[in-house]
Each structure stands twice: as structure tokens, then as C-alpha cells.
C-alpha positions in Angstrom: -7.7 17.9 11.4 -4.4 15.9 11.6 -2.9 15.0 14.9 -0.4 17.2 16.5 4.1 15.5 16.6 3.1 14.6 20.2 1.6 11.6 19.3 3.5 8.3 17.8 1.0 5.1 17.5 4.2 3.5 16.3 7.8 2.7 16.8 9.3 5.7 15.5 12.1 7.7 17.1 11.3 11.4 18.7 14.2 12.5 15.7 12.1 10.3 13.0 9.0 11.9 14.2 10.0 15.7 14.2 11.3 14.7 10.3 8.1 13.0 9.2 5.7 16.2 10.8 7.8 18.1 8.7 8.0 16.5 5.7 3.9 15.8 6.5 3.2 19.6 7.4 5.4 20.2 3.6 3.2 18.0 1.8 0.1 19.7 3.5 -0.2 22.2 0.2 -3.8 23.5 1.5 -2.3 23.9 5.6 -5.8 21.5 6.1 -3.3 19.1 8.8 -4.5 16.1 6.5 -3.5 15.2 2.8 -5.5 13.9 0.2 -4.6 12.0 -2.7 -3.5 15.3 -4.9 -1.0 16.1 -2.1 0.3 12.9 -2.3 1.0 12.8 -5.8 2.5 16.3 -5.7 5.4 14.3 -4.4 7.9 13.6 -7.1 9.0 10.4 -6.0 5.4 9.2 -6.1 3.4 11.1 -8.8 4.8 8.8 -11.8 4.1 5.3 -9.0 1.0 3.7 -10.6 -0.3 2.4 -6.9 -0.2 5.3 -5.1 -3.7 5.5 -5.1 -4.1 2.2 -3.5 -1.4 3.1 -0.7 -3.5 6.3 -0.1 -6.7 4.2 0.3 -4.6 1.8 2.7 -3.4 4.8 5.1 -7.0 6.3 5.2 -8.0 4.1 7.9 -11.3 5.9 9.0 -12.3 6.0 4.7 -12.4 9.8 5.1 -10.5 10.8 2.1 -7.5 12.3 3.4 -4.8 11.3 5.5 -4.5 12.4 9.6 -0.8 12.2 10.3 -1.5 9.5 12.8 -2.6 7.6 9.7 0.7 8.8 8.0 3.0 7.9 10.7 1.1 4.5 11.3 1.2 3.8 7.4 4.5 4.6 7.3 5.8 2.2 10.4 4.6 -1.1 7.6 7.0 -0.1 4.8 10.2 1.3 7.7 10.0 -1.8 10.0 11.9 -4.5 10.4 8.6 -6.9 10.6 8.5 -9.0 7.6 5.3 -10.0 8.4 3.8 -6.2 8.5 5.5 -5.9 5.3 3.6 -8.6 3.6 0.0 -7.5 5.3 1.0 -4.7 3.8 1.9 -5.7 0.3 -1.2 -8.2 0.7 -3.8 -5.3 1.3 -2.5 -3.4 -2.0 -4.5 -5.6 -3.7 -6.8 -7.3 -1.2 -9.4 -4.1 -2.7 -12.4 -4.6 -0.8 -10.3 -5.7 2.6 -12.3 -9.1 2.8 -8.9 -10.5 3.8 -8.5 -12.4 -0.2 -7.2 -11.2 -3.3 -10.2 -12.6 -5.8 -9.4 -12.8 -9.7 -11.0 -9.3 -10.3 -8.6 -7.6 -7.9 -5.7 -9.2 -9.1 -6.7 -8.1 -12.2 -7.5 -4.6 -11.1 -4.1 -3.8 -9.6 -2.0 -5.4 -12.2 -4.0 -3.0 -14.3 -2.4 -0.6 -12.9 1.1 -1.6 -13.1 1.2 -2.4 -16.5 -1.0 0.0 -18.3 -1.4 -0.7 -21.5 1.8 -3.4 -22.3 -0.4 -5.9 -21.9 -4.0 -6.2 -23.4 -6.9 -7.7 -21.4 -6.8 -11.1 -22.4 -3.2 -11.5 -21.7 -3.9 -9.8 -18.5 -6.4 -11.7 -17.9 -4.5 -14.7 -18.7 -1.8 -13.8 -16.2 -3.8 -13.5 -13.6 -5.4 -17.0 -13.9 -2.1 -18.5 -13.8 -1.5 -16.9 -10.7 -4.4 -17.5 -8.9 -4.3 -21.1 -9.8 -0.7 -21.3 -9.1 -1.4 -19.7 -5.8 -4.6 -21.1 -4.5 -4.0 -24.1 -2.3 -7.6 -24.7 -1.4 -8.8 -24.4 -4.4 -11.6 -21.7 -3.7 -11.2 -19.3 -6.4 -9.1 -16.8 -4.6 -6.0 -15.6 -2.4 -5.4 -15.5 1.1 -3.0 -14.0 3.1 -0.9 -17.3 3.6 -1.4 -18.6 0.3 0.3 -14.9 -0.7 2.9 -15.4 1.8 4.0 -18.6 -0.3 3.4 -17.2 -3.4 5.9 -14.2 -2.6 8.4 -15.8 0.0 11.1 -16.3 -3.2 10.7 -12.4 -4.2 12.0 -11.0 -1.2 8.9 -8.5 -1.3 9.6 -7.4 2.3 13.0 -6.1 1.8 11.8 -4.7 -0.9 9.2 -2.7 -0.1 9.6 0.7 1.0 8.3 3.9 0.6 10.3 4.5 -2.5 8.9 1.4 -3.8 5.7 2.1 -4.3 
């Protein structure tokens, strides 16, 4: 079962808390006091995002399937702080897939899969991604770490960017 509004595992206001249990306890379609992935993209604002799917496996800290709203409210805190560095942890375990703490060549691949669909075939997905990781990877090992990201996405401004609405 979810976790009742008394409890804020992050820096949220009492005002932001009473709005997020309630948007929370609206997006709880089945009254379970957890959301799954079908709850989430019942949301119009995220339905059409093509990670979603990845942000719900990031807030599902205990790998249960659904989402406590301790999980919510702590997923949440990332994208509405002012910590650039949580921001980029955040943006880095989007595609960090099996959490080993490096984005390898198959994962990039994976999640720009997702984001482009079918505008690009394979190979020229494929070929994207090696340019990246060899543009990216400073040690040379094949894959992407956390600080080799942080360079890589300093110039985007990816943690002003990112937001709830964002992905």
C-alpha cells in the first residue's frame, strides 16, 4: 500500500505535499495507494512521452511494479530541485538500464530507441551511438560513466531542463 501525506522523505513543502497526495490519490484509478505503469500513462501529459516507462522503472525503488507515494514524492524531489547534480543522476539512470552505474553501447542504444522510433533505422542508430560513446568515453573502456556523462551533457543545460513535463 502507498504511504499515507504524513510522510515527506524529501524537501517538499506541507502545501507541495497536500497537492502531490492529491494529484497521487487522482492518478490512483484502481484506489490500490500505489500506481503502476497504466496509471501513469493515463496522464495526458505523459502518455504520448516515449520514456515514461524508464521514469516508472527509476521511481520503483523496491522493483515491485508499482509506485508507493514515498517513491513518487522521492522521484519527484530529482526533477523539482534545485540540485543539478540530482538532476544529472537522474537523467544518467534513464539510461544507465541495468543500474551498474555506466551507460554501455546496448543501453544507449536501447533508450535512444525509444526516442526516435522509427526516424532512424538501426544502423544509423547504431551509428549514432558509437559516435557518442567514443566521443564520450575518456578511459576508453567501452562505456559511460556518470562523470564522463556529466561532460558529455554540461553544454545542454539538461538540468534546467529536466522536469516532470520533460519526460
Amino acid at each position: 500500500m502507498g504511504n499515507t501525506q504524513g510522510e515527506n522523505p524529501c524537501n517538499f513543502t506541507p502545501q507541495e505535499m497536500k497537492k502531490l497526495y492529491k494529484s497521487f490519490k487522482r492518478m490512483d484509478k484502481d484506489k490500490s495507494g500505489d500506481l503502476d505503469i497504466e496509471e501513469f500513462l493515463s496522464l495526458p501529459e505523459l502518455n504520448q512521452n516515449p520514456l515514461v516507462r524508464r521514469v516508472v522503472m527509476i521511481f520503483d525503488k523496491n522493483k515491485d511494479g508499482s509506485i508507493s507515494f514515498e517513491e513518487f514524492i522521492t522521484g519527484l524531489s530529482s526533477l523539482y530541485s534545485n540540485d543539478e547534480e540530482a538532476k544529472l543522476k537522474f537523467a544518467f539512470k534513464v539510461y544507465d538500464i541495468d543500474g551498474d552505474g555506466y551507460i554501455s553501447n546496448g543501453e544507449l542504444f536501447q533508450v535512444l530507441k525509444m526516442m526516435v522510433g522509427n526516424n532512424l533505422n538501426d544502423v544509423q542508430l547504431q551509428q549514432l551511438v558509437d559516435r557518442t560513446i567514443i566521443k564520450a568515453d575518456e578511459d576508453f573502456d567501452g562505456r559511460i560513466s556518470f562523470n564522463e556523462f556529466k561532460k558529455m551533457v554540461k553544454d545542454l543545460d539538461v538540468a534546467n531542463k529536466l522536469t516532470l513535463s520533460s519526460i
